[in-house]
C-alpha positions, 0 to 999 in steps of 0.5 A: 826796754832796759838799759842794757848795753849793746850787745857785741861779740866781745860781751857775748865772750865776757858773758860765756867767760863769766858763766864758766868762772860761776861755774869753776867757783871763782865768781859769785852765784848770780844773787850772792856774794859767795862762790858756789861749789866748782861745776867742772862739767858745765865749766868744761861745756862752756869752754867748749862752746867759747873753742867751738866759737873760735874755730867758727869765727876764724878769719872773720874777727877783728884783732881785738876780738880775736885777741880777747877769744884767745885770752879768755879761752888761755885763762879759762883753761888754766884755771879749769886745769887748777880747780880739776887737780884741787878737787882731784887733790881734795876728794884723795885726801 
């Protein structure tokens, strides 16, 4: 077996969390150290997922979890917001 570390509710958010900043640009493709281009469809899909998870979960979360869902939910949505109008912006010019 690997060392991985323990699974959680608050790493399995990080990892969606990731997934959708690989996938807005803001992180580095998986083996790379360059962002790829914005994939706003599967970003969107993943930010999706992390609401239908919130709206699942509710009330039975602990403070910090519930916390943290907020917050990575707040950030992904701004910055989708942001790299939409760029890409928006981009392909007026």
């Amino acid at each position: 077996m690997t060392d991985q570390p323990a699974i959680t509710f608050s790493l399995f958010v990080l990892s969606l969390s990731a997934s959708a900043e690989i996938h807005l640009g803001r992180l580095p493709l998986p083996g790379t150290d360059q962002p790829g281009p914005p994939n706003l469809k599967e970003a969107a899909h993943l930010i999706e997922v992390l609401g239908l998870l919130k709206e699942k979960t509710a009330g039975n979360l602990d403070e910090s979890e519930e916390g943290l869902l907020e917050a990575v939910l707040y950030d992904l949505r701004m910055r989708y917001v942001e790299v939409a109008a760029a890409e928006q912006q981009a392909a007026g010019s």
